[in-house]
C-alpha positions in Angstrom: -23.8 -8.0 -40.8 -24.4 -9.2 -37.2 -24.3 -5.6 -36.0 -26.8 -4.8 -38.2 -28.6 -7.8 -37.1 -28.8 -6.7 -33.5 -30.1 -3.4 -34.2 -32.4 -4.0 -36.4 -33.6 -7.8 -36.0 -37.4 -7.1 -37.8 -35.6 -5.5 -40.9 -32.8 -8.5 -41.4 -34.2 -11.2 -40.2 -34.5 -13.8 -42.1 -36.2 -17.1 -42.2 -35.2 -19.7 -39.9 -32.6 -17.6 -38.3 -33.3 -16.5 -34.4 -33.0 -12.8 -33.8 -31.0 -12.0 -30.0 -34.2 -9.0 -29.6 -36.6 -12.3 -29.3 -34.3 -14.5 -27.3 -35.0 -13.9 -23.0 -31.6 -12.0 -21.6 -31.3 -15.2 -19.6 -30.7 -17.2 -22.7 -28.0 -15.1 -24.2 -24.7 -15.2 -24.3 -22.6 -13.0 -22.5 -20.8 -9.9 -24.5 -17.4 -9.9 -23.6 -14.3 -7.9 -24.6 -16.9 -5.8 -27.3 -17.1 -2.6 -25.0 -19.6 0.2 -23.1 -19.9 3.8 -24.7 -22.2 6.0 -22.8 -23.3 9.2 -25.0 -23.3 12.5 -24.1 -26.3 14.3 -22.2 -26.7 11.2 -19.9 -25.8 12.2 -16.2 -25.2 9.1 -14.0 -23.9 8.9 -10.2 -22.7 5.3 -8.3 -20.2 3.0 -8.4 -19.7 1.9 -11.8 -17.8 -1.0 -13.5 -17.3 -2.0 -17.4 -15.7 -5.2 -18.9 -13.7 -4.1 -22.2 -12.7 -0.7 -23.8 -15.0 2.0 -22.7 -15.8 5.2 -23.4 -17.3 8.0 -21.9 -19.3 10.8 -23.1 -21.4 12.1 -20.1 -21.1 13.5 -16.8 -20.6 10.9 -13.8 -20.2 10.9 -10.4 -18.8 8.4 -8.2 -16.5 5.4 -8.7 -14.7 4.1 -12.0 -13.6 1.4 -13.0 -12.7 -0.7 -16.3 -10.5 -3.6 -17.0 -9.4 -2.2 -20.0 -9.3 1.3 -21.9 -11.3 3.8 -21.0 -11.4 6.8 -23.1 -13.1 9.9 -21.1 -14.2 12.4 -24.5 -14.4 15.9 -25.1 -17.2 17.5 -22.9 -17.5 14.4 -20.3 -17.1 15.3 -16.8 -16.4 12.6 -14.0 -16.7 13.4 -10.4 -14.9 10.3 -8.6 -12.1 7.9 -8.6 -11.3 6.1 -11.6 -9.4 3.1 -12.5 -8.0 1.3 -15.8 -5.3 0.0 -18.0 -4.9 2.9 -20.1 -6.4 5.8 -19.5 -7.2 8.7 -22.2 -8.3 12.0 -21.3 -9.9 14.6 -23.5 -12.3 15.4 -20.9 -12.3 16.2 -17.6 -11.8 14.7 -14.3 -11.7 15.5 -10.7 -10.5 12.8 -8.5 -7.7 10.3 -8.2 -7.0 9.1 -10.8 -5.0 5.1 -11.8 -3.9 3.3 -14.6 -2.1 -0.1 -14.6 -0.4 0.8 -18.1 -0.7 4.6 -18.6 -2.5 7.7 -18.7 -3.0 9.8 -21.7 -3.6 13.9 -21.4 -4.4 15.7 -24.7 -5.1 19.2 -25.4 -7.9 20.4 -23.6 -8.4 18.0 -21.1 -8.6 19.2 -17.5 -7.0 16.5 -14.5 -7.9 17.7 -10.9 -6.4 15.5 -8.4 -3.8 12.9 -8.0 -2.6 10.6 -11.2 -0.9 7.8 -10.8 0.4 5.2 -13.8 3.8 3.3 -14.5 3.8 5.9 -17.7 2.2 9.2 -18.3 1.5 11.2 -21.7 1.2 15.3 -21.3 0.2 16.7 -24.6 0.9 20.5 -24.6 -2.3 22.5 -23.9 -3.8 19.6 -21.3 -4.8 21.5 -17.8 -3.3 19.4 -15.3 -4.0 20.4 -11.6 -3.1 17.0 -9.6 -0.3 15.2 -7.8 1.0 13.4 -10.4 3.2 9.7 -9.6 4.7 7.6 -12.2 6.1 4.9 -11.1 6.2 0.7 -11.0 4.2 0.1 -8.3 1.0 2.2 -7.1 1.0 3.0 -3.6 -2.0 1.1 -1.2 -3.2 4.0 0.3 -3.4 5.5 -3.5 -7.5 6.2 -3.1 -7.8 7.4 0.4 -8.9 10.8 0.7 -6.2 13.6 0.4 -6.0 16.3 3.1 -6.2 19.7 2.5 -4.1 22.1 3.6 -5.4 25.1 4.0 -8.5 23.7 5.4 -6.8 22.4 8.0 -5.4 25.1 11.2 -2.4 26.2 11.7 -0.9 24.5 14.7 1.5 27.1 16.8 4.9 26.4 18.2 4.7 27.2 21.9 8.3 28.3 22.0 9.4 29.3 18.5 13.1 30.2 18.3 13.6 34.0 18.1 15.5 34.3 14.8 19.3 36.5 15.3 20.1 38.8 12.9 22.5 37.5 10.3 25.8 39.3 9.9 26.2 41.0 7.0 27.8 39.3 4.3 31.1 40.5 3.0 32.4 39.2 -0.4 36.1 38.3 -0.6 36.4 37.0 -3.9 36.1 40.0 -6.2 37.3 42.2 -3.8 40.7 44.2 -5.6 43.8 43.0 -3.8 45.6 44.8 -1.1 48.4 47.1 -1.9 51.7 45.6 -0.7 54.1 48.4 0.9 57.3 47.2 0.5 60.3 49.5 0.8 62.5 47.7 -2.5 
């Protein structure tokens, strides 16, 4: 009933109780631990951070992070780095991605990047295009930018060894044995 109360405080109100939609924000309490859920159709871009399980629906762009689950759904696309305890994928990202516990891929998801979690989960039909790392520990330069390698040029040896000709190989061991001439 306090759900409903919060969404519809004219409706449910009732006497001598105090609605939260009347109280100042300064005055109330904190909402901890209950969770963020942003819908689909909303495009945001920044650095953003959520408290509790989260779970997105929209496309973002920029920075990720959660100290909790975050559940990335069907149709949401995120542009950026992003961070958690347990990570579930069923949309897509592009970017490193890190999870303290583990990362969860299901069908139809799309993972462009690196991934990185002490435990990963690859349901059959998940597009995965990233350096993946499961291990303990995450590595400290896990975020910093990865290089290319076809954008970068092609450095030339100044004296490249002339490669020899190889000798041509000669199998010995199914080779018929040599006839013996012996005179007994």
């Amino acid at each position: 009933m306090a759900r409903i109360l919060l969404l519809f405080p004219k409706v449910f109100s009732h006497q001598g109780t105090k609605t939260l939609a009347n109280q100042p924000a300064s005055s109330r309490a904190p909402r901890s631990q209950e969770g963020s859920f942003i819908t689909a159709g909303s495009v945001l871009e920044g650095k953003l951070a959520f408290a509790g399980p989260t779970m997105l629906s929209a496309h973002l762009k920029g920075d990720i992070s959660t100290d909790s689950l975050l559940v990335v759904e069907a149709g949401a696309v995120i542009e950026g780095n992003v961070s958690g305890t347990v990570i579930i994928v069923h949309g897509e990202i592009k970017g490193s991605v890190s999870a303290s516990e583990t990362i969860e891929a299901w069908p139809g998801c799309r993972l462009e990047g690196r991934a990185y979690a002490p435990s990963m989960r690859v349901e059959e039909g998940a597009n995965i295009l990233a350096d993946l790392l499961i291990a303990p520990q995450q590595p400290a330069d896990w975020f910093s930018p990865v290089e290319d390698p076809a954008s970068t040029p092609a450095i030339a040896a100044p004296h490249a060894p002339v490669a020899r000709p190889t000798p041509p190989f000669v199998n010995t061991m199914f080779s018929p044995p040599e006839k013996s001439v012996s005179g007994s």
